[in-house]
C-alpha positions, 0 to 999 in steps of 0.5 A: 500500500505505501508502494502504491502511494508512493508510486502515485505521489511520484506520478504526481510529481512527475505530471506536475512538472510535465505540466508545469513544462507544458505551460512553459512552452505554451506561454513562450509560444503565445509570446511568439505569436504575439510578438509576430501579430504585434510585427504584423500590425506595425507593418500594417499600420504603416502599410495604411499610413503610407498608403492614406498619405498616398490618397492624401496626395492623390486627393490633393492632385484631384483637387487641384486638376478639378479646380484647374477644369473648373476655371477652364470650363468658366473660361469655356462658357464665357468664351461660348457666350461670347462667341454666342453674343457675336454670332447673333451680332453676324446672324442679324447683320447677315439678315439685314444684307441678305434683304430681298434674297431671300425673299427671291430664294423663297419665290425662286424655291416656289417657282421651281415647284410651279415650272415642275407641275407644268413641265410634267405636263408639257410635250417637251419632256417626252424628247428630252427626259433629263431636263425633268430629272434635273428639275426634279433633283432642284425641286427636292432641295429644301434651299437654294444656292445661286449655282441652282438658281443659275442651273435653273434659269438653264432650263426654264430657258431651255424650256422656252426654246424647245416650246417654241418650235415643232421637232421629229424625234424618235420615240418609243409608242405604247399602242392601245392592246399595250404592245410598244414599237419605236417610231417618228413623233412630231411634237407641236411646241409643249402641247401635243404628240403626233404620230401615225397620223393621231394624236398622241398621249403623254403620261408619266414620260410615258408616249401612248395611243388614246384608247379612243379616238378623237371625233374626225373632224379633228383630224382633217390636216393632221397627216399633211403636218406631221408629213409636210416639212414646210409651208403653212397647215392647219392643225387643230392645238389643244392648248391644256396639254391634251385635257381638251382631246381627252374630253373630245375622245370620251364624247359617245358617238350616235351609235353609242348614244343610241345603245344608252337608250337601252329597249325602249330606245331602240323601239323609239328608232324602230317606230321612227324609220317606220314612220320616216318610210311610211311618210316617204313613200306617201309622199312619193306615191302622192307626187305620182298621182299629183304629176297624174291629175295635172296631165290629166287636166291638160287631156281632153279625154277621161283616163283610168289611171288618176282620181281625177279621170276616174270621177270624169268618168263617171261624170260622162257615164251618166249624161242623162241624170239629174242634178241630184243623183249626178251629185250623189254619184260624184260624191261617191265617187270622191268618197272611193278616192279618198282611201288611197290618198289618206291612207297611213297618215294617221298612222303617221300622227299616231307614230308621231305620238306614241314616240315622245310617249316612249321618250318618257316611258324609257325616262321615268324607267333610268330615273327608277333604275338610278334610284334603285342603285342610289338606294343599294350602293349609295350616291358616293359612286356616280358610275353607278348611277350613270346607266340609268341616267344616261337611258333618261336622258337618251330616251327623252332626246331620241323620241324628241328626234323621232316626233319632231320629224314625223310631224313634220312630214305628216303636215306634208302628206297631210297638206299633199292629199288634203290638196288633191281631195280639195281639187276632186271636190272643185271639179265635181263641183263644176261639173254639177254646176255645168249640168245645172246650167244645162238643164236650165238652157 
């Protein structure tokens, strides 16, 4: 037991010392370490101290270049409003000896646009296109200079040059199924093309043949000219550029007014050639039996083929009657002469009235028909409503047209047979008048 006690107090005392040398080492330890974060800390701060001393500096510098710029950019903005102050000085002496220029660049500018209008429309750009690219090239410019000005005196003088003279040129033609071909052109001042012995259209530089043609009797001298290479000819002009034959193309013939008037038009031409015919060949026949009567007065002897020989004859068939019977048989006798000379003048005076009655009739219908399509389609479109009104309008002239003549000859026919029955009824009156005296003696 005191072994074990003792064994225990030397492990005791051995431990201590162990721990005591443990510690030892430790706290030297500690002290190294301290002293190295003490080493560190001093290098650090002096790493600070420089490196807030180097800020200082930079600092400083960064103060003094901004307080430099600042002086600069107040000597800038007084420079800048100085040079400010003296362009609008320069800008209101400029305008005050600018004066009328600018007034002139300005109507120059608007002249320009005028002359482009104008000359897009003149004959004169069809022969020579690069005028109106150079005048296009002036006219998007938003100012002028003096070398324009110039450039465009140039071509306004050109411009007045080429129209006032007739050229030849070759040219490409557009015809009318669109197929284009190369031919001679004669142009006529600024105002037409000519060419194949028509008129010619001009659209967007472009040369082609109307679709329609102009009526003919604007065409008379048209291809003595565009042949001729001196002397006078006549020439109709169209001075606004081919607006005026334009219009004069679009003008619908007979035949196509006549189409406008739909059925009732042409019932209306129907009943007037029938009336016309009627009324020509009553003439005729009228003026025969006219030319007849008169030989037939001039003949001593009865003869069959007038009225006039046959009421004598029927006077010489009854020499012995009395004057009452002979004025019945003479009456009849008139009386089955008169069929074959009024025959078809009513129906003349019938046709003569039942035209202007068709004429409204085909009227009220277009007018029905446009309001109709007023009411389907509305009125923004007058194409629409052209047709009706153009079968109103049509229909009322062609039965106008048809009546006017018809009445016209029936008055003749009326006043040629009314003439030949007043010369029957004269005779027979003096042969009534004859037999009386007779009787008396």
């Amino acid at each position: 037991m005191k072994r074990f006690i003792l064994l225990v107090l030397l492990f005791t005392a051995v431990a201590a010392q162990a721990s005591e040398a443990i510690k030892d080492d430790l706290i030297v330890k500690a002290d190294q370490q301290q002293q190295q974060l003490r080493q560190q800390g001093v290098a650090r701060q002096q790493q600070m101290e420089q490196s807030q001393k180097s800020l200082s500096r930079e600092l400083a510098k960064a103060r003094r270049e901004l307080k430099q710029l600042k002086s600069e950019s107040k000597k800038l903005t007084d420079s800048n409003h100085q040079r400010d102050l003296e362009l609008a000085k320069l800008q209101s002496q400029l305008a005050g000896k600018e004066g009328d220029l600018r007034e002139l660049f300005s109507n120059a500018k608007q002249r320009v646009t005028q002359f482009q209008s104008q000359f897009e429309r003149s004959a004169v750009v069809a022969q020579y296109p690069g005028l109106q690219s150079q005048l296009n090239g002036l006219a998007k410019k938003e100012s002028l200079n003096v070398k324009d000005l110039q450039l465009f005196w140039r071509l306004e003088l050109d411009q007045m040059q080429h129209a006032a003279t007739t050229q030849r040129f070759n040219a490409r033609i557009y015809e009318r199924n669109g197929s284009a071909h190369q031919a001679q052109v004669v142009r006529v001042g600024p105002f037409m093309l000519l060419g194949g012995g028509q008129f010619l259209r001009l659209h967007h530089q472009q040369i082609f043949v109307p679709q329609r043609s102009v009526p003919s009797a604007y065409n008379r001298g048209l291809e003595s000219f565009t042949q001729a290479t001196r002397g006078w000819h006549s020439l109709y002009v169209d001075p606004s550029h081919g607006q005026l034959l334009n219009l004069l193309s679009r003008q619908p013939t007979l035949w196509e007014r006549v189409q406008q008037g739909g059925i009732i038009g042409w019932v209306i031409v129907v009943l007037a050639l029938l009336g016309i015919l009627i009324a020509l060949s009553r003439l005729w026949i009228l003026t025969r039996v006219n030319f007849s009567v008169k030989a037939q007065q001039e003949s001593p002897q009865a003869l069959e083929d007038n009225p006039l020989g046959r009421v004598l004859r029927v006077y010489e068939a009854n020499p012995d009657q009395d004057v009452e019977t002979l004025e019945l048989k003479l009456d009849e006798a008139i009386l089955r002469e008169l069929p074959p000379l009024e025959r078809g003048i009513s129906m003349i005076k019938i046709l003569a009235a039942v035209a202007p009655m068709l004429g409204l009739l085909g009227t009220v219908t277009g007018m029905i028909g446009t309001f109709q399509a007023i009411t389907s389609f509305g009125s923004s479109d007058p194409g629409v409503m052209a047709g009706g009104i153009s079968m109103a309008l049509v229909t009322t002239v062609l039965g106008l047209i048809a009546a006017i003549p018809l009445i016209l000859l029936h008055s003749m026919v009326q006043s040629r047979s009314s003439a030949l029955v007043h010369l029957l009824e004269h005779r027979a009156a003096g042969l009534i008048a004859q037999r009386a005296e007779q009787r008396k003696t």
